[in-house]
Every structure is written in structure tokens, then in C-alpha cells.
C-alpha positions, -999 to +999 in steps of 0.1 A: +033-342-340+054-336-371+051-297-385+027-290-415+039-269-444+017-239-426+030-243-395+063-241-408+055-210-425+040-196-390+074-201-371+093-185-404+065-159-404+076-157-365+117-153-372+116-130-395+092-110-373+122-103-348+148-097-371+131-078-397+124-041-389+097-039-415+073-059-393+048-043-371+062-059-342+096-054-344+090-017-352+073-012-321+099-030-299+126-007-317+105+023-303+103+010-270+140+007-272+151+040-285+123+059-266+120+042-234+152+017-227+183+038-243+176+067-218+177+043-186+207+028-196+229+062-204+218+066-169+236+033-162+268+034-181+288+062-165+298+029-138+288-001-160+308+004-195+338-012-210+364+008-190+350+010-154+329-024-153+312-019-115+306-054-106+321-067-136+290-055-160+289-034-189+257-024-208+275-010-240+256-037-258+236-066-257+261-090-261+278-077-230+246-071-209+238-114-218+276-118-205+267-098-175+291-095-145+299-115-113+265-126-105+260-136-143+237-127-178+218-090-166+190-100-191+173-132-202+155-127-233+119-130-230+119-138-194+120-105-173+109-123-138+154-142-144+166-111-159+193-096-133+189-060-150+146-058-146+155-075-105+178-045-099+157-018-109+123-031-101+148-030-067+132-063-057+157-085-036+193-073-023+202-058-053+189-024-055+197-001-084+202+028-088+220+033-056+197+059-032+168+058-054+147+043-077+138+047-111+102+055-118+075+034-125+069+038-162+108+034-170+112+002-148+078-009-169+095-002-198+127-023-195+108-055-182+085-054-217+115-048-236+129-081-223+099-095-229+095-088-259+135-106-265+159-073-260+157-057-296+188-039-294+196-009-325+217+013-307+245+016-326+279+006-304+292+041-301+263+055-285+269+039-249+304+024-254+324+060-258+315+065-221+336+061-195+378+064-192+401+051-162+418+077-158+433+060-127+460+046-152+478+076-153+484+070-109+526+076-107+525+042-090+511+021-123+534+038-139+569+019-150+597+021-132+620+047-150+660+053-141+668+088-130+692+104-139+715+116-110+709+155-101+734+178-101+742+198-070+764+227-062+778+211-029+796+179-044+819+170-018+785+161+008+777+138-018+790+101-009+769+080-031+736+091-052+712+090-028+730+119-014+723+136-049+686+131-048+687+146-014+709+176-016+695+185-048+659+188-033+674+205+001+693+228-021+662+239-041+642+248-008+680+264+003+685+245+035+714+230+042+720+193+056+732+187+095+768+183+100+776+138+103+769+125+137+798+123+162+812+089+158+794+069+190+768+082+180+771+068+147+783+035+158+755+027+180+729+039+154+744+014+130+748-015+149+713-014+161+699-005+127+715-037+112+719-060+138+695-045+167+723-051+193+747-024+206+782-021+205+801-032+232+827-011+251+853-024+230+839-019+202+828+020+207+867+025+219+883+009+184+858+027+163+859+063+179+899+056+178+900+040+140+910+069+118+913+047+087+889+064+059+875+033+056+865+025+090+829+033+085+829+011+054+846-019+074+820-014+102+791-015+078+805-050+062+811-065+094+778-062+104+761-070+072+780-100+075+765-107+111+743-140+118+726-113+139+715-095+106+690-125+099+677-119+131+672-078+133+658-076+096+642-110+100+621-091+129+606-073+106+597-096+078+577-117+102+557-083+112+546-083+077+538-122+074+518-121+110+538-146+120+530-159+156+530-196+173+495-196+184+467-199+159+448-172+168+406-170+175+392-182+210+410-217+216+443-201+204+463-238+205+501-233+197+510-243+163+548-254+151+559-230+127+591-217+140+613-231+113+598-210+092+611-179+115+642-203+111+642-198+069+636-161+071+667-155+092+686-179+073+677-158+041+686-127+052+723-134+061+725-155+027+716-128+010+689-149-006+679-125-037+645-105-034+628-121-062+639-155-051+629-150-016+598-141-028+592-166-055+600-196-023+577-180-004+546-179-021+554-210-041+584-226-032+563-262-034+557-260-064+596-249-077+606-281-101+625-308-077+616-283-045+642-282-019+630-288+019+644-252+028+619-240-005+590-256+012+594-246+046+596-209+028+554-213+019+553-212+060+544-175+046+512-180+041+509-206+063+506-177+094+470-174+087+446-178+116+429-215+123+395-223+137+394-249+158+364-245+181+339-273+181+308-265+159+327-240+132+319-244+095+352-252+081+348-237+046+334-201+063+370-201+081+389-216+049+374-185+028+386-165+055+424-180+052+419-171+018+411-139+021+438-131+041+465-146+016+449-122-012+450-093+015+482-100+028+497-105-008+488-074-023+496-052+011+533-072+013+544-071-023+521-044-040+512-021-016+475-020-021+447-026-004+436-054-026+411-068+005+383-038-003+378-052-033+364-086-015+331-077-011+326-050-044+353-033-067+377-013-045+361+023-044+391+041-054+415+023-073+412+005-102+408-029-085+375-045-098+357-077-071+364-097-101+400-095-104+398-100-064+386-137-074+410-143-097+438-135-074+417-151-045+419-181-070+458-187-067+454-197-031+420-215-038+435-252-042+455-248-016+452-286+008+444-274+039+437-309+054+473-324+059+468-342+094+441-346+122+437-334+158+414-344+183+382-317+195+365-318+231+347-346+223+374-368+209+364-367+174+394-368+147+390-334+129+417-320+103+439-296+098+464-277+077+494-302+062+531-304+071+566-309+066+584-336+091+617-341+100+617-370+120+644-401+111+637-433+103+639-444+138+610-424+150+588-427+116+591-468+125+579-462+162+554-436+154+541-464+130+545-490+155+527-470+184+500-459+160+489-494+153+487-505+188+466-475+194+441-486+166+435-517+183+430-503+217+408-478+204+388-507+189+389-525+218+375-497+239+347-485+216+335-522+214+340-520+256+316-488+251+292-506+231+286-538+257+287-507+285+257-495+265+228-524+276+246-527+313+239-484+318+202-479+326+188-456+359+190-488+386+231-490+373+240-454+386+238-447+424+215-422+440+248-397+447+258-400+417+225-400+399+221-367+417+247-350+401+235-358+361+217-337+340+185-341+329+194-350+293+214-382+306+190-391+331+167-395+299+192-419+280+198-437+311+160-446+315+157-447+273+165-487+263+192-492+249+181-500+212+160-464+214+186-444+221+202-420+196+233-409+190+234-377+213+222-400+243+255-422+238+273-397+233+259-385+267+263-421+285+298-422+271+309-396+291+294-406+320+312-441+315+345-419+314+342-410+345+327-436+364+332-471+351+367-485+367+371-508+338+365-478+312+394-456+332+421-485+332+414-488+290+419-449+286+451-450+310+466-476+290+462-455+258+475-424+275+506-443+286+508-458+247+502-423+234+536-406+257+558-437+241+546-414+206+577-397+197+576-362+193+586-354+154+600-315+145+573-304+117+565-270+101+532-260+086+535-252+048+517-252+016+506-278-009+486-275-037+455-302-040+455-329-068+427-314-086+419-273-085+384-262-069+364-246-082+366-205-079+335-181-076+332-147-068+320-142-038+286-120-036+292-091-011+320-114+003+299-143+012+310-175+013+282-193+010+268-169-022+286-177-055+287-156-083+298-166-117+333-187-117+366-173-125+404-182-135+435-175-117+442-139-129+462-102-119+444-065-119+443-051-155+456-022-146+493-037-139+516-054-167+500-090-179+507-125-160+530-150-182+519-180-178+533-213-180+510-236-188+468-240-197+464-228-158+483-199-141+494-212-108+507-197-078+541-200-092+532-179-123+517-155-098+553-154-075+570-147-110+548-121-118+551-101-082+590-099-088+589-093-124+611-062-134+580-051-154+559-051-126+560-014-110+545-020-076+571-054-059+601-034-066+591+004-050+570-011-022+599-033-009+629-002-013+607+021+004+595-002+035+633-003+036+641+034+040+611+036+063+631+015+091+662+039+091+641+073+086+609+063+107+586+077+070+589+058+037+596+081+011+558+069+002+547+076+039+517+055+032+538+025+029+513-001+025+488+020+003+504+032-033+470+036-046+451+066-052+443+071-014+480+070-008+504+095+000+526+105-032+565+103-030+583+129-012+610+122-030+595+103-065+629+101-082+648+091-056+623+061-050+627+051-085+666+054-083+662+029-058+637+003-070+654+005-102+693+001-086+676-030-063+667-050-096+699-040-112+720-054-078+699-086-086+676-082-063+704-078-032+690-069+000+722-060+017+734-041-012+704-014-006+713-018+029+751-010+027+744+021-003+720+032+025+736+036+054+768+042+040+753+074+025+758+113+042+721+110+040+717+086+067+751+096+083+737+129+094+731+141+132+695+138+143+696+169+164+663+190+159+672+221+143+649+253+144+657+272+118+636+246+089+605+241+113+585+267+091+598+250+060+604+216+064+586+207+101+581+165+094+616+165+082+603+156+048+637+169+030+653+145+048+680+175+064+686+153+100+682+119+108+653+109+126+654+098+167+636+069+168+623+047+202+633+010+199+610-018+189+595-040+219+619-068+210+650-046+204+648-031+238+645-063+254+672-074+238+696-045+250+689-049+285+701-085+281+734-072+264+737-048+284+734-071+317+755-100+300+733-125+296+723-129+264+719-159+247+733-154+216+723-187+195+705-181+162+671-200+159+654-228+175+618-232+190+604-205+209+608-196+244+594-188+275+611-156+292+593-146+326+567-120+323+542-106+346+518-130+368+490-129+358+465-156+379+440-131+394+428-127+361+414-153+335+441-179+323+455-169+292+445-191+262+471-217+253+477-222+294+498-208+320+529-188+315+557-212+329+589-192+325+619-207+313+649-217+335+686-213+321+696-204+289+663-199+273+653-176+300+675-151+280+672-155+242+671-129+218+631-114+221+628-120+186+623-159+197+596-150+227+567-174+226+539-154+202+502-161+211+481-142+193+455-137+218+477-130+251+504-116+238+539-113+262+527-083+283+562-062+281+565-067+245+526-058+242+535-029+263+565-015+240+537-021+205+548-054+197+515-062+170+493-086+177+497-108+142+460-108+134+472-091+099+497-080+085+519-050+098+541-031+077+548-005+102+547-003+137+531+022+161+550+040+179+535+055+218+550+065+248+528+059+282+539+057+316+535+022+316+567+014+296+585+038+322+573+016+352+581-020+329+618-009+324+617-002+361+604-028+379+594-056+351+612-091+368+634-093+332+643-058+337+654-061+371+671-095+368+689-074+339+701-046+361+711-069+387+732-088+361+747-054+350+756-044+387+775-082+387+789-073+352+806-038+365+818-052+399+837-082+381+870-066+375+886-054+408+914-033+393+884-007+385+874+024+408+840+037+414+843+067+383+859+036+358+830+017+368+808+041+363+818+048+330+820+016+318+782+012+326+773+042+309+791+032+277+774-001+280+744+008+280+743+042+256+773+041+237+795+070+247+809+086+283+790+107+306+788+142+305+799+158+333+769+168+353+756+135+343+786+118+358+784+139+387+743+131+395+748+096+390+782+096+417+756+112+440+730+089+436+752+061+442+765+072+473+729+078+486+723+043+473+754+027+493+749+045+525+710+028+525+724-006+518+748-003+543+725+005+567+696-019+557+713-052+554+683-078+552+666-050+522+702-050+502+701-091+505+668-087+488+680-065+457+710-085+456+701-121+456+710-142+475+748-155+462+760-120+463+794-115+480+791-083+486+752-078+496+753-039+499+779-031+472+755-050+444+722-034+454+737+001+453+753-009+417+713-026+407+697+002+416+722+027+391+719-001+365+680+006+368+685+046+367+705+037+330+684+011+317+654+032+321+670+063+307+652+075+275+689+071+257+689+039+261+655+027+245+659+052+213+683+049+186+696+083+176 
């Protein structure tokens, strides 16, 4: 019905009514504002204003509060029943404001008219939005990275490079002096196991302690840097902090291919590959213009997330979780913050809002995670993450060929199944074997065949499986097919999908609640993202981590790199830099170091080598009294710091030492022997079959990981379970690492190798021999007393095997020429490798 000239003049009338403050109406809702709504929302503002936007909402005005935060517009004008705001306080639903109480009755009253009545709003802006400062801007770690300049100290000469500076100048100030340089095995060995995590050999330790060249120490240091065994011993602990393992973690647990990846990461080291490039191939090496397949098999980073694959799971819950983790892992990795709090409502105490959590969650967000299929308990094709082959052409062509006979058996077998169908009723089945069903396929049996649903075929299927001759002989001719597959070397890594999804923040870190959408985007609080197109991507992100402006990437990564040859970061939270963290104990020095990393270009090795070639790190680690009321956690820095070997490390010297290490760099994983364990529950993934011959004695850096049932010795020692990421590894010391070193079967197949390794050169008495052990396994000569307990122990040792004949077959195995002489040589190769020398690094 078209409008008359007065009803036209009613809806004007009605306009100008809430606009104009002369009207009666609009009078009275300016009252109710001013009188009744202002007040609540001052109470409001201290966490929702423009600064500190809890939940993403301010209420400084009313165009922010129809904005609203993640969970959308606060108010709907004239509609209080949709209004967010009225919900919150009326405290109806999940969302309960304010938090511990509630407002009272008249106020909540109050609020719901005045969105009735449209949300009037004549505050002026100053009077809510000068609430509220982030102060947390000011946090040393936000701050930029400043160069130092280098402190002046009144002991020069101890100063060897500037770290020594920083150091001496802060040791000087608190007047303590540093400890004298470690004696020169000492030295050695703590060096060689520092950068390559293998010990010097005998050799070695004699044309070192002998080298009086000032530059011996610097020749040492390069020689090592320069190792293949560098990649491995720093590679160790990059995968710590990408959770790398070869299992995929939950229940099921099913081994995953993945070790090129470990490959890459090794490979990169001993390159030298530059920080910011390692990083940038990492997180988006896919997506690099023209992408190398080294670059892609880098995104294997985030690749060592967990997968579901039990029947029944809801593959986006467990994708959301993936997610998660690559957010989590990213900003504990590269930022050093605890950027997963924020997941489920703004981080609590740094400035770290749920939104910006989305955006970040939203670089990972289009991430394909349905490159291939695998087959579930019931045979059904499911997906999972894609991958990068390496097969030739050769076994591409007979994968193709064997794929397509497979189709048609598979076709001929279902339709086998269907005519199976009409022939498998009750009368079809025998009494024994009817006796043995359960109830629910009894029921499809006796159901007719055109009644049936899908579960009772499902049901009658299986029985056919097992029963029907003609149904086994298909199946074996599809297993036999299936072995002529051949088996093609892949690596899980990262691919982006054709078309981005969608991103929502997540409410109270639910998948399956959605909040309001959100862009790829970083935390306000650190320097802005440069993008490269109309959509950041994960490659802007990777740029952005290692940009010389950010101030996080730079001091996280030099610090988790002092942390490995002091034991403590000089942030001793290493993976926390926000406001819960520790401060620096030595801030300038830090930034001396982050700042000298970026200048280098990003070299790792350079850190290394200024590092450990400093008086700093040279120092003895002998525990000195006189600073224990000053300086007790050796904070200053005035010793070194006696640390016990990781679990992988201390496998690895006891194959050194015993001369069978395997000394090839990379390759799939292994399966050294471990414990038996068959009188409990079978460890997901299978049984345990131990390697035979040169595998058996890899490197324990390429021990088969499974995240669920890890290798019991390296469990034992804290090797980390890779359900997140570690940055740092506990350290403990139990009697049950004693007894492993003792009488583990690797332990003792090492000591027996030792005893085999002594007795090989004749020309040697007992006392050479027994020095040479010594050195072999700690580095230097015996002392004295030592010398003369462990000559008394091996005479006792002799005398028993001499006597017991059949008992010193036993220790010695059974090729040993001289049964008695080895077992009395094993069981001193035990006393040393379970000496506490040998599993610390001094």
C-alpha cells in the first residue's frame, strides 16, 4: 500500500524523534543513558577499551560496541533479547559478566531498555576512551634490539673476544674473579662433545695436550665445526624443539616416514644454512618461488604434529588440534611466548589478545592435510596428510600398473560380496559355527537379503572373510598383488590448498563454536607484518619471524644457544620472554649477541665458534666456595657448568668407546635392542625386533622414535616424549640409569666390545692397557689411586674367571680366544662406562 502524505509525515515525525534531543522521547532515552547506562559501562572499560580489548571488545563508543569482539556486534539496536552486551549481564547462557558477580537488577533493567529504545549514545568519546594503557609495551623483550657497546674492564688480558667483556665487567662489579681455563683434556673433551657429541679419541687427547701452537684451540674449534657430525649433535636438538618422532602419536600410534626431514636438519647445520633461511624453508619453504625439493622437505617442521587415526574420530576436532599446535609450537620456537594461552581467551599476562591467536592460527589454516589415503579396521579408504616421493620412473610405472589391477580385483570382489549376499541366510552357516556369531549377525543372517541395512552387510561381510573359501582365495590374490607394490621413499610436508578456508575464532577454544572470522595477522604488540600480496601467507609470516626488526626470533634463538653450553639461558626461562618470564641475567650481553647473529648473516656456527672460543666458556667447572653466598646458581657466569649427557649422547659414547659405532650420517631409523618387554602389553606400533649388523649400532640420534613407547634407555636418561615441543631438557638422576649403564644389553655388548678393543694390540701390558681404557672413555689418565683400585679390581676379576670357566664363556661370548682374559677386561669396561665421568661433560 503506497504511503499517504501523513504517513509520510508520521515516519519523518519518527526520525527526527531519535535524532533530535528536543523530543520528549529522545530526552528521556539521553537520561537513561547518562543516569543509568554510562555508570555500568565505566564499570566495563578498565578490560574492554581501545588499549586492552578483552575478547576483542571495546565499549568506548557505540560504533565500537556494534563492531563488537570475537563473538560479534555487543548490541543490536532495538532488539535486547540478540544483543551480546544485555546476554552477558542479564548472565543468561555461558557468557557471564561481570566475572564473580552480577550486576543488580535495576542496572541490568536499564541497559536492555536502552537497547530497546535503539542505544542513544551522548557520551562524549573522551569519557570512556582515556581508560586503559598497555603498559606491557614497555616489557625489555618488545623492546628493539639495541647494539651494546663493549664494557670496559680492568683485567684485559682475560678478555679473548667480547663476550668475555660482558662477563668480566659484571664479575668485576660484584669483585669475584673468574676460574683459572680448564686443563687441556679437559677442554678437549668438553668441546668435542659440545659440538659434535662424540669424544675424542686417544689420539686425539695425545696431539692436543702435546700441540703447543697458540692456535691449537682455534684449529680444534674449526675442525669440528667443520664435522658432518656437527649436523648431527646440534641437529639433536633442533628436532627436540620440532617434536620430531616417527610414530604419529595418540592410541594407534602407526609409524609415519618423516625421517628425511631429520635428513634436512642435519644437512643444514653442517651447510651452515643461514638462520633466517633455515627458518623461512621451514615454515614455508613450499611456497619459496620455483621451491627446491630440499625446501619442501624443510616444511616436515610442522609436519611433526600428532595424527588421529582411530576409527570413529572427527577429523576437523583433530585438524584444529594440528593447528593449534603449529601456532603453539611457532611462537614457543621462534618467539619465545606462550602464544597457546591465548587459544581459548586473551593470554592473561602478556599482551596477546584470542584474536590475534586466530590470525596467526590462520597462517596454518589452509594447510591440505588430505594428500593420500590409508586403509582403517574396516577397510575403508580414509585420508591423510600429503607427501613428497622419490620414487623413479620405473617404480611410478609399476605402482600405476599394480594399482590398476588392484581396482579390478577389488571390483570383482565386492560384486563376489554382493552375489554372497542372497546365498548367506541362517540354514547357510553351520550349527558350530552359527554358535560362535553374535547376536547382531545372527539377525542379518535371518533378515532377507533386500531388508538388510548397511551395518548387517557390513556384519555378513566379515563373516564371509572368514569363512567362504572362494572369498579367502580373492583376498589372497590381492595380498600377493599388493607385495609386487613397490615401496617408494616419501616425506610428509606442507602444501597449501587451492582456495583458503575460512578462519574463525574459536569460542573458549572450541572447534565446533565460531566466532567472528579473521585474516592472517601478528600480535600488535610486535613490529607490523609486510605483506606481499592482497593475503599475508605463511611465507609473509616466515619473513616476518626472522626480520631484523622483529625483537623476539633473534634473542630467543642466541640464548637457547648459550643455554646448551652453560645448562641456563641468559633468559633462564628460555621458552617464556613474556612478562611471566625470567629477565636477562646478563641483558646486554643477550643483545650483543642477537644483534652480532644478524650482523654474521644469520651464521650459526659463527655464534658457535665466538662462543666457545671465549675465556668465558674456557673456564674450569670446578665448584668454588668462596662465591656461594654471592653468586650460588652461578648466574655471573665465574665457572663452567658440569653437565650430565643427554640420553642419546651417552648412548653414543659407549658405542665410541666400544668401537662400534656406525658412523654414517642419515638414513631411516633404526632398531637398536632394548629391554624385553612381552610380560607387559605390546607396545603400539608392534614388537620391538632389534636390528642385526650395522644398524644395531647407529648414532642414537637415528633410534626409532614412537611417541607412545618410547626406547626404554633413552626414556630412562629424559629423552622427551615429542608430544610438544621441548626447548630444554630435564635433567634427573635415579638409580635406574645406574643399573641401565650396568646391565642394559647395549651397554654390555658395549663393554664387551671395549674389553675386545683393549686386548687387540699385544705389544700392550696390563697398566698400558689400562690406561688406554681410561682415556677412552673420559679423556685423560688415571690418577693414581684410581689406577691403583681399578689394577685391584682386575686382578680379583681375573682370578674368578680363571676359576669359573663356563661363567667367563658367558661374559665373553662365545668367539672369544681368550674366554677368561675378556670377561675380566668386560667387567672393568663396565666399572668405566658406568663411572659418573663418563656420562657428564665437564
Amino acid at each position: 500500500m503506497p504511503l499517504t502524505r501523513c504517513s509520510l509525515f508520521a515516519v519523518a515525525l519518527l526520525l527526527s524523534a531519535s535524532v533530535n534531543p528536543t523530543s520528549g522521547q529522545a530526552v528521556a532515552a539521553e537520561d537513561l543513558f547518562e543516569t543509568k547506562v554510562l555508570p555500568v559501562l565505566k564499570n566495563c572499560v578498565a578490560c574492554h577499551n581501545n588499549q586492552l580489548q578483552t575478547s576483542g571488545l571495546s565499549i568506548t563508543s557505540r560504533q565500537s560496541l556494534l563492531k563488537g569482539g570475537n563473538r560479534g556486534p555487543a548490541i543490536v539496536p532495538g532488539s535486547s533479547s540478540e544483543s551480546l552486551l544485555v546476554r552477558a549481564i542479564q548472565q543468561d547462557g555461558e557468557l557471564k559478566m561481570p566475572p564473580g558477580g552480577r550486576l543488580p537488577r535495576e542496572a541490568v533493567s536499564s541497559v536492555a531498555e536502552w537497547v530497546e529504545q535503539g542505544a542513544a549514545w551522548t557520551a562524549p568519546p573522551a569519557v570512556l576512551a582515556a581508560t586503559g594503557t598497555r603498559k606491557e609495551a614497555s616489557h625489555w623483550a618488545f623492546q628493539p634490539i639495541r647494539r651494546p657497546a663493549i664494557p670496559k674492564v680492568e683485567r684485559p688480558e682475560w678478555v679473548r673476544n667480547p663476550i668475555d667483556a660482558h662477563i668480566l665487567a659484571r664479575l668485576e662489579k660484584e669483585n669475584i674473579r673468574p676460574s683459572s681455563e680448564a686443563d687441556r683434556n679437559t677442554l678437549l673433551r668438553r668441546v668435542s662433545l659440545d659440538l659434535t657429541g662424540l669424544p675424542p679419541s686417544p689420539e686425539e687427547v695425545e696431539r692436543f695436550v702435546n700441540d703447543d701452537s697458540p692456535d691449537a684451540y682455534g684449529r680444534l674449534v674449526d675442525r669440528l665445526l667443520a664435522s658432518p657430525h656437527y649436523g648431527e649433535r646440534w641437529g639433536r636438538h633442533w628436532l627436540d624443539a620440532a617434536r620430531y618422532s616417527d610414530t604419529n602419536g595418540y592410541v594407534r600410534d602407526g609409524a609415519r616416514e618423516i625421517w628425511m626431514y631429520r635428513d634436512w636438519v642435519i644437512q643444514a647445520f653442517n651447510r651452515d644454512l643461514p638462520f633466517d633461511q633455515f627458518v623461512i624453508e621451514q615454515i614455508a619453504g613450499d611456497l619459496l618461488p620455483n621451491p627446491t625439493t630440499d625446501q619442501v622437505v624443510a616444511t616436515g617442521f610442522h609436519r611433526n604434529t600428532q595424527i588421529n587415526l582411530e576409527g570413529g574420530v572427527d577429523f576437523e576436532q583433530y585438524r584444529v588440534e594440528a593447528v593449534v599446535d603449529r601456532v603453539s609450537t611457532t611462537g614457543r620456537v621462534f618467539l619465545g611466548l606462550t602464544l597457546g594461552c591465548a587459544r581459548c581467551h586473551d593470554h592473561k599476562y602478556d599482551p596477546i589478545s584470542q584474536r590475534e591467536f586466530y590470525e596467526l592460527y590462520a597462517f596454518f589454516n589452509s594447510i591440505d592435510e588430505l594428500g593420500g589415503e590409508f586403509s582403517d579396521e574396516e577397510g575403508r579408504a580414509r585420508a591423510f596428510e600429503p607427501i613428497q616421493e622419490f620414487g623413479t620412473p620405473e617404480q611410478y610405472a609399476q605402482r600405476d600398473a599394480v594399482k590398476e589391477q588392484l581396482v579390478r580385483l577389488k571390483k570383482e570382489l565386492d560384486e563376489y560380496e554382493e552375489s554372497l549376499q542372497e546365498r548367506y541366510r541362517e540354514g547357510a552357516v553351520s550349527d558350530e559355527e552359527r554358535s560362535k556369531l553374535t547376536e547382531g549377525t545372527l539377525t542379518a543372517l535371518r533378515t532377507e537379503p533386500q531388508q538388510r541395512t548397511d551395518a548387517q552387510k557390513r556384519l555378513l561381510r566379515r563373516l564371509m572373510r572368514r569363512i567362504d573359501p572362494g572369498h579367502q582365495q580373492r583376498q589372497a590374490g590381492i595380498k600377493a598383488l599388493e607385495k609386487l607394490t613397490p615401496k617408494i621413499r616419501h616425506t610428509l610436508v606442507m602444501r597449501e590448498l587451492s582456495h583458503p578456508r575460512a578462519t574463525h575464532v574459536l569460542l573458549g577454544g572450541d572447534f565446533t563454536r565460531k566466532g567472528i572470522d579473521v585474516q592472517p595477522g601478528t600480535p600488535s604488540i610486535l613490529p607490523p607484518l609486510k605483506k606481499h600480496g592482497p593475503r599475508a601467507t605463511r611465507l609473509d609470516l616466515a619473513r616476518w619471524l626472522v626480520d631484523p626488526e622483529n625483537p623476539l626470533t633473534a634473542r630467543v634463538t642466541v640464548n637457547r644457544m648459550w643455554q646448551h653450553y652453560f645448562g641456563r639461558g641468559l633468559v633462564e626461562t628460555e621458552d617464556d620472554f613474556g612478562l611471566q618470564g625470567a629477565p636477562p641475567d646478563h641483558s646486554e650481553l643477550l643483545d650483543w649477541l642477537a644483534s652480532e647473529f644478524v650482523a654474521q648473516d644469520w651464521s650459526m656456527k659463527a655464534v658457535h665458534r665466538l662462543i666457545v672460543t671465549s675465556a668465558t666458556y674456557r673456564q674450569a667447572s670446578k665448584h668454588r666456595d668462596e662465591i656461594l653466598g654471592v653468586d650460588p646458581d652461578n648466574r655471573l657466569i665465574s665457572r663452567q657448568a658440569r653437565l650430565r649427557l643427554e640420553a642419546e649422547i651417552i648412548r653414543d659414547l659407549g658405542l665410541s668407546a666400544s668401537g662400534l659405532l656406525q658412523p654414517e650420517i642419515g638414513g631411516p631409523s633404526v632398531f637398536p635392542p632394548q629391554p624385553d618387554l612381552s610380560d607387559g602389553p605390546e607396545p603400539q606400533g608392534g614388537a620391538w625386533v632389534a636390528d642385526q649388523g650395522e644398524n644395531r649400532y647407529r648414532r642414537g640420534l637415528y633410534t626409532t622414535h614412537r611417541r607412545t613407547s618410547p626406547h626404554v634407555v633413552l626414556m630412562a636418561f629424559d629423552q622427551p616424549d615429542a608430544g610438544q615441543s621441548c626447548t630444554r631438557r630435564h635433567r634427573s638422576n635415579t638409580a635406574l640409569q645406574a643399573l641401565t649403564l650396568l646391565n642394559d644389553e647395549a651397554f654390555f655388548e658395549f663393554a664387551q666390545g671395549l674389553s675386545k678393543r683393549i686386548l687387540r694390540d699385544p705389544s700392550l701390558d696390563q697398566r698400558q692397557r689400562l690406561q688406554l681404557a681410561f682415556t677412552i672413555c673420559v679423556g685423560r689418565s688415571p690418577l693414581a689411586d684410581e689406577e691403583a683400585r681399578l689394577q685391584q679390581f682386575l686382578a680379583q676379576q681375573l682370578d674368578r674367571f680363571q676359576t669359573f670357566g663356563a661363567e667367563a664363556r658367558l661374559i665373553s661370548g662365545a668367539d672369544a680366544d681368550n674366554p677368561h682374559l675378556v670377561a675380566a677386561w668386560t667387567s672393568v669396561a663396565r666399572v668405566l662406562l658406568n663411572l659418573d665421568e663418563f656420562v657428564t661433560r665437564e
